[in-house]
Rosetta silent file (secondary structure, phi, psi, omega in degrees, C-alpha in Angstrom):
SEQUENCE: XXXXXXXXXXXXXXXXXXXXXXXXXXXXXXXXXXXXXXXXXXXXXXXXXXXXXXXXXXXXXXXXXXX
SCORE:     score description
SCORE:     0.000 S_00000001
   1 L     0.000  127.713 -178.364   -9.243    5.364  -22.595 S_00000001
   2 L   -94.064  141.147 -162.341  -12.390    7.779  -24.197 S_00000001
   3 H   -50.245  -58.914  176.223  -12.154   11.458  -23.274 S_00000001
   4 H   -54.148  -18.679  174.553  -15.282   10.668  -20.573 S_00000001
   5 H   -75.917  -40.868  171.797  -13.213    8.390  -18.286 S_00000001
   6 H   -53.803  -55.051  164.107  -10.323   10.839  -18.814 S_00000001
   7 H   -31.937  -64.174  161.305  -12.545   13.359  -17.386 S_00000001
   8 H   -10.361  -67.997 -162.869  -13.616   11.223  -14.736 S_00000001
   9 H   -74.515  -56.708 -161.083  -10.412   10.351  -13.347 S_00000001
  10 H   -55.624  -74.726 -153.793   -9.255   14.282  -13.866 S_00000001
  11 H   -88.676    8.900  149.716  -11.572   15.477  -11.982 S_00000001
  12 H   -72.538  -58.702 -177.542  -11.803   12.866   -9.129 S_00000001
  13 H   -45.078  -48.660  179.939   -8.049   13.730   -8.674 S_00000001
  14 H   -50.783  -54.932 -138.878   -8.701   17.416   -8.696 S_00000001
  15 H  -100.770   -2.499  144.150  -11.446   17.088   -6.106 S_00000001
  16 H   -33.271  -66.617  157.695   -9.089   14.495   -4.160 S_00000001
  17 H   -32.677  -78.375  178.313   -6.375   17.000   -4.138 S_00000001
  18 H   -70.207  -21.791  162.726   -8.238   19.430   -3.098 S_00000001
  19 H   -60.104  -62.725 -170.802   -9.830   18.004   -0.203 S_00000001
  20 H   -36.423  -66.482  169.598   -6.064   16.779    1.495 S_00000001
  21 H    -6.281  -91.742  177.259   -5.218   20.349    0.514 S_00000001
  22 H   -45.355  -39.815 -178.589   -8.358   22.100    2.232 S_00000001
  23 H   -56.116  -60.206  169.717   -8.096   19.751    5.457 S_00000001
  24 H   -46.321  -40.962  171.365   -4.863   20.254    6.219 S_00000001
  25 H   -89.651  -20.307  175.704   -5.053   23.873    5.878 S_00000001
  26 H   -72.378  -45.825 -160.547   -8.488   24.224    7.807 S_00000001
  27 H   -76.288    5.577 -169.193   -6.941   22.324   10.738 S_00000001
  28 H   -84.832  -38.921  161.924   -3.782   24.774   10.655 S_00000001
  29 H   -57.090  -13.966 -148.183   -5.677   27.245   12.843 S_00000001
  30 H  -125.047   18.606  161.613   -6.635   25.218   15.448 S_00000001
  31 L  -103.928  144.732  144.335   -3.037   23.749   16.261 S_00000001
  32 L   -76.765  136.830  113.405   -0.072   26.037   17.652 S_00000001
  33 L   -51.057  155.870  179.877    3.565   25.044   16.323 S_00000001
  34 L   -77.994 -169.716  169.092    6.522   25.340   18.022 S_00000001
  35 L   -94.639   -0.523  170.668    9.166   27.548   16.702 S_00000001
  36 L   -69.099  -37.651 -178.019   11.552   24.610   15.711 S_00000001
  37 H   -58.502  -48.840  167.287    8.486   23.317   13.137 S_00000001
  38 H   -88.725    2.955  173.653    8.630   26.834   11.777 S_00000001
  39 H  -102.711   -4.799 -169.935   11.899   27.493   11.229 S_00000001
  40 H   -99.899  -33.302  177.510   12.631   23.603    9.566 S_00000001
  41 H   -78.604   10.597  167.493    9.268   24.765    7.392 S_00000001
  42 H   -80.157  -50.775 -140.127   10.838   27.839    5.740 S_00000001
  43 H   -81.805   -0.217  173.754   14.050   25.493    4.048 S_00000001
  44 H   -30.109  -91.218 -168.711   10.404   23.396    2.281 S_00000001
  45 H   -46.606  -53.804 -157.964   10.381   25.964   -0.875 S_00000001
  46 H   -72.731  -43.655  168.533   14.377   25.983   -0.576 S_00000001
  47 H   -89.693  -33.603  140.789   14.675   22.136   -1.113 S_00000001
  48 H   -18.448  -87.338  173.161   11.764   21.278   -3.193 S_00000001
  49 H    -4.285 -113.240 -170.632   13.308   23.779   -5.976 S_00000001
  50 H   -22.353  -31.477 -159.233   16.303   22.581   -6.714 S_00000001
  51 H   -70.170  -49.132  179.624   14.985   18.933   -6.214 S_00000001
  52 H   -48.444  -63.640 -164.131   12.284   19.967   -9.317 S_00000001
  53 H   -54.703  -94.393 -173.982   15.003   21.637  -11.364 S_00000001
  54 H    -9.049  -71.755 -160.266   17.534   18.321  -10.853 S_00000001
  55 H   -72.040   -5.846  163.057   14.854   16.013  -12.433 S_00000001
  56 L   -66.991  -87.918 -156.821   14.610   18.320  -15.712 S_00000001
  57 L    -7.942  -72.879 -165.289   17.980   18.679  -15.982 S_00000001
  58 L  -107.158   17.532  173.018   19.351   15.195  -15.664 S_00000001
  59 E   -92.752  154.858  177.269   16.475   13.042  -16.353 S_00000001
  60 E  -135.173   87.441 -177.885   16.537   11.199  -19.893 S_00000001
  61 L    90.979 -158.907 -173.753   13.313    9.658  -20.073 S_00000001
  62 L   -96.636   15.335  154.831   12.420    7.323  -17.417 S_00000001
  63 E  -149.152  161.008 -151.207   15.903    7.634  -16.247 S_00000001
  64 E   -93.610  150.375 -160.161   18.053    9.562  -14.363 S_00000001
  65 L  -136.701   95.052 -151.699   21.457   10.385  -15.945 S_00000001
  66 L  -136.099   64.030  174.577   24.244   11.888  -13.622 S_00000001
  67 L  -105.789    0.000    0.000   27.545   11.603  -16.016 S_00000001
């Protein structure tokens, strides 16, 4: 692949991203949640962590390693 395709691609994903991103957050005004939806989204950032850290840790490669 030559550095212009590589571009390409990068920055269709970037602008890709960032649309899902931007929608999703424009439309966040113009819904209420309840308060169960906002109390299950605080534990997000609390399980996501650990989940990241776990696949350093104990990944070898393109596989996971839990000896």
């Amino acid at each position: 692949m030559d550095m212009t395709t590589f571009l390409i691609f990068t920055l269709g994903m970037a602008v890709v991203t960032f649309a899902i991103r931007f929608s999703v957050i424009g439309m966040a005004g113009s819904f209420e949640m309840s308060e169960r939806m906002k109390r299950t989204l605080r534990f997000v950032p609390v399980t996501v962590l650990p989940a990241i850290i776990a696949v350093e840790i104990l990944g070898a490669g393109s596989n996971m390693v839990f000896s």
